[in-house]
C-alpha positions as CSV (number, residue, x, y, z in Angstrom):
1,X,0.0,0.0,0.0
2,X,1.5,3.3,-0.8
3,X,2.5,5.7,1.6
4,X,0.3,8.9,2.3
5,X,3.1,11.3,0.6
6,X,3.1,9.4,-2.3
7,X,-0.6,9.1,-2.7
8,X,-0.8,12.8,-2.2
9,X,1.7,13.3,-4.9
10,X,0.9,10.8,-7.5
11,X,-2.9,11.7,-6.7
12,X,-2.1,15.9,-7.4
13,X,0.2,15.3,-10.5
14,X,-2.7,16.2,-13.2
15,X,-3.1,19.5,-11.4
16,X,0.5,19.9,-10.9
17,X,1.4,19.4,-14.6
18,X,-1.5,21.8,-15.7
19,X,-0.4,24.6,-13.3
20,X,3.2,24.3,-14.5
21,X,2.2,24.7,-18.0
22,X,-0.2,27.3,-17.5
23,X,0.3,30.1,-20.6
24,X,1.2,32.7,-18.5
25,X,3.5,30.5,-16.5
26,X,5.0,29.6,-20.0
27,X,5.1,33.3,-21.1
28,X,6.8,34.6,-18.0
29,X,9.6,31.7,-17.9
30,X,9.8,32.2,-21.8
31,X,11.0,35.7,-21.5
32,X,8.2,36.9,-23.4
33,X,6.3,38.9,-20.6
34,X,8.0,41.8,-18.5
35,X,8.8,42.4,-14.9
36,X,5.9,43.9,-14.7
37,X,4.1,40.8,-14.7
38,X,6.3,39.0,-12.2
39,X,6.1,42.1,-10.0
40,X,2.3,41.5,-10.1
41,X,2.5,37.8,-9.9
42,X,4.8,38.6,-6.8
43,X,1.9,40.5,-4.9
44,X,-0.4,37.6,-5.8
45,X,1.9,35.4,-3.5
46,X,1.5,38.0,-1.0
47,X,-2.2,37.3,0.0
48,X,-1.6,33.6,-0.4
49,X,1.2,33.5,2.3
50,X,-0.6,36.1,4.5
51,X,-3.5,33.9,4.3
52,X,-1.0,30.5,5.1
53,X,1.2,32.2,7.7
54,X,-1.2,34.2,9.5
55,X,-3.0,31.7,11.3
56,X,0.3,29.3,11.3
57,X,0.8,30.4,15.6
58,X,-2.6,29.6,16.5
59,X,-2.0,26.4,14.8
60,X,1.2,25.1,16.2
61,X,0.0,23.3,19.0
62,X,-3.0,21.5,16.9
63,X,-2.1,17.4,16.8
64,X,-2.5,17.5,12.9
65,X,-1.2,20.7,11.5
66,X,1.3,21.6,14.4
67,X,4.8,19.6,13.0
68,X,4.2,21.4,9.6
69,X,4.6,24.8,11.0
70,X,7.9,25.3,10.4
71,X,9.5,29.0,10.9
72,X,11.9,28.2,8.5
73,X,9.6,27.9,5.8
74,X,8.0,31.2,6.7
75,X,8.4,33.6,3.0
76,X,5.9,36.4,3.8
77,X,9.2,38.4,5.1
78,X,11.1,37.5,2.4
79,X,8.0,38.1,-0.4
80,X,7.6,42.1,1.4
81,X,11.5,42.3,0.8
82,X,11.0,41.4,-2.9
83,X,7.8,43.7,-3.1
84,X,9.6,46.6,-1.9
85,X,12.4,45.9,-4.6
86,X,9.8,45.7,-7.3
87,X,7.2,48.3,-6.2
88,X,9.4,50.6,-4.5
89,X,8.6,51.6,-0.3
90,X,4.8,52.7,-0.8
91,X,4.1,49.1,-2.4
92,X,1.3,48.3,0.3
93,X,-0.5,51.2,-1.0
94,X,-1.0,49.5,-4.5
95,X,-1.2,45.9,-3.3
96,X,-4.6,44.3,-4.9
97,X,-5.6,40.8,-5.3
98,X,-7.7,39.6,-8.5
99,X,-10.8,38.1,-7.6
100,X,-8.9,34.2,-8.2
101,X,-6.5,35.0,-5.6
102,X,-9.1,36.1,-3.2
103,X,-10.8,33.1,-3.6
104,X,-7.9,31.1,-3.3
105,X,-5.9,33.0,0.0
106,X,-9.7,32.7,1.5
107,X,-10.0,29.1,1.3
108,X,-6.6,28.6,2.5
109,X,-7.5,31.0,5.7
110,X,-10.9,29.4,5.9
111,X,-8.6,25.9,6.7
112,X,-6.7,27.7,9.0
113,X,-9.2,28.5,11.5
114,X,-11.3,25.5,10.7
115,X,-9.8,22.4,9.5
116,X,-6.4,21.5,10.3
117,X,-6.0,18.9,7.3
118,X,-6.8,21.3,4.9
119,X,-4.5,23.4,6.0
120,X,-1.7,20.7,5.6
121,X,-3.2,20.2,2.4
122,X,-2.4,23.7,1.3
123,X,0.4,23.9,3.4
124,X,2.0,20.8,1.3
125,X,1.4,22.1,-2.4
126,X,2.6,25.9,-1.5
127,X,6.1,25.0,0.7
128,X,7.0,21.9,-1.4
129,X,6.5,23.7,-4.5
130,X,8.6,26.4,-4.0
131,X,11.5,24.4,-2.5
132,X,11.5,22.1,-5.6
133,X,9.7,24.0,-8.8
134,X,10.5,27.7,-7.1
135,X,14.2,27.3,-7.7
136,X,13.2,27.3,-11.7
137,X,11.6,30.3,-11.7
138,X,14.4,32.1,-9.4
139,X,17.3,31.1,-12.1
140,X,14.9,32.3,-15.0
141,X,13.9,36.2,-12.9
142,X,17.3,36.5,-12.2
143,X,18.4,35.9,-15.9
144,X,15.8,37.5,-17.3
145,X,15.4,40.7,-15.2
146,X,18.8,40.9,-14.1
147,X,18.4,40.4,-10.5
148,X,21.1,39.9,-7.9
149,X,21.4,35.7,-7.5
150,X,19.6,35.1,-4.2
151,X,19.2,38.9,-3.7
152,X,16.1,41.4,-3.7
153,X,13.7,40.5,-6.1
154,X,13.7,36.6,-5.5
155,X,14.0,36.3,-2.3
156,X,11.0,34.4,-2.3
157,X,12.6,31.6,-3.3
158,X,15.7,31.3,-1.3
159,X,15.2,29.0,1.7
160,X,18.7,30.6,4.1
161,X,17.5,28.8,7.0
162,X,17.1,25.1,5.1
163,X,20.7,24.3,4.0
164,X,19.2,20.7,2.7
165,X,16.1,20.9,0.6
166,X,16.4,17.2,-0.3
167,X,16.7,16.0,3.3
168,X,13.9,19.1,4.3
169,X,11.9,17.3,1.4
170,X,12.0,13.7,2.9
171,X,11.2,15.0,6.4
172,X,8.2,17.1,5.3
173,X,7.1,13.2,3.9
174,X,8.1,11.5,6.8
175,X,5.7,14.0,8.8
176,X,2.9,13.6,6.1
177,X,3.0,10.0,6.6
178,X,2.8,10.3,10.2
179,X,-0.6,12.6,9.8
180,X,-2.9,10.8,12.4
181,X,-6.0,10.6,10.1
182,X,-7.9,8.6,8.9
183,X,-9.0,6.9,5.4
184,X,-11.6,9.3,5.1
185,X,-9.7,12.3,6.3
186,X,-6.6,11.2,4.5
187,X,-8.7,10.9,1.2
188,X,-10.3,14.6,1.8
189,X,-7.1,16.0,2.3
190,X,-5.7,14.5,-1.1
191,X,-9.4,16.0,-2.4
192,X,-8.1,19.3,-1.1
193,X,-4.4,19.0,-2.6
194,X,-6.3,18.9,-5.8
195,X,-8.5,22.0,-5.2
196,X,-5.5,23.8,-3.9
197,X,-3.6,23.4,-7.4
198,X,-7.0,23.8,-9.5
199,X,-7.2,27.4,-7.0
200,X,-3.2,28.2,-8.3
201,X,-4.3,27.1,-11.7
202,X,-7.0,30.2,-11.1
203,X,-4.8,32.8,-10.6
204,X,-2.4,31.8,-13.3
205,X,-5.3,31.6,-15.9
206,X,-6.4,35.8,-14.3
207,X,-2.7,36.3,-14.5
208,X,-2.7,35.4,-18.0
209,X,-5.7,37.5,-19.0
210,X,-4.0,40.8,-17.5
211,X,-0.8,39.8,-19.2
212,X,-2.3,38.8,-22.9
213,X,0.7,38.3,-25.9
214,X,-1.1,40.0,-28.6
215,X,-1.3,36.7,-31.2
């Protein structure tokens, strides 16, 4: 019987694929979209990572969702760092998030106060993402855009306080497998791994209708 990690991955890999290879995902690792577009993309993540982090104290002494809370995964610091680069020191002022990322930060905060499995859920496909595709898309800003390597601009993506992603990665699954749930709750949090990539998908697809290539 496979393990819990690998059900959640092998179970999410349709909606994984199809968020990676969203057009405006495409367009903005192509080269063919400016910074403008990662700048905005940028303040997307914002209201995602508020939305995870916020409620990530309350939550560290739950059974369930408490071993995921991991400081050293935090990246709404780093992500207001980045936004200052991009934006300039007033960027609060212009911060807004499309109707997609609305829906998609309040679902994630709505599984913060109330379910603690759908928070790991959403907790798994945002940190694990960004610690395996996120490296991608850090080489390709800072080649594109001319950012510093690992400086302002992508810090988002730099992990300082996880020296081993690989051996982060296979103790994040070691904890998954460990999540005392069960069958049922197991299958709805793989149901909710699925509706956290379809929500990503969302904003890439709004992303993509702001940033239109003329054909």
């Amino acid at each position: 019987m496979d393990s819990f990690s690998t059900l959640i991955r092998t179970a999410s890999h349709e909606q994984h694929v199809e968020a990676e290879t969203s057009t405006f995902m495409s367009d903005l690792l192509g080269g063919r979209l400016g910074v403008d577009a990662y700048a905005r993309y940028t303040e997307q993540l914002w209201f995602v990572y508020e939305a995870l982090e916020a409620g990530a104290e309350r939550l560290a002494s739950d059974p369930m969702a408490g071993p995921f809370v991991r400081p050293e995964l935090f990246r709404l610091p780093a992500l207001e760092r980045d936004l200052a680069h991009l934006r300039g020191p007033h960027w609060r002022a212009g911060l807004s998030a499309l109707p997609a990322t609305r829906t998609y930060a309040d679902r994630v905060r709505e599984c913060a106060e109330r379910w603690p499995g759908g928070y790991v859920a959403h907790h798994y496909t945002r940190y694990l993402g960004d610690l395996s595709g996120g490296q991608i898309i850090r080489d390709k800003a800072e080649k594109t855009w001319g950012f510093a390597k690992k400086g302002d601009g992508v810090r988002f993506y730099v992990f300082d306080a996880i020296p081993n992603p690989a051996a982060f990665k296979r103790s994040y699954r070691e904890l998954l497998d460990a999540v005392h749930a069960d069958d049922l709750e197991r299958q709805r949090i793989v149901t909710e791994c699925k509706k956290a990539f379809a929500l990503n998908t969302g904003v890439f697809q709004a992303l993509g209708e702001e940033f239109r290539l003329s054909a």
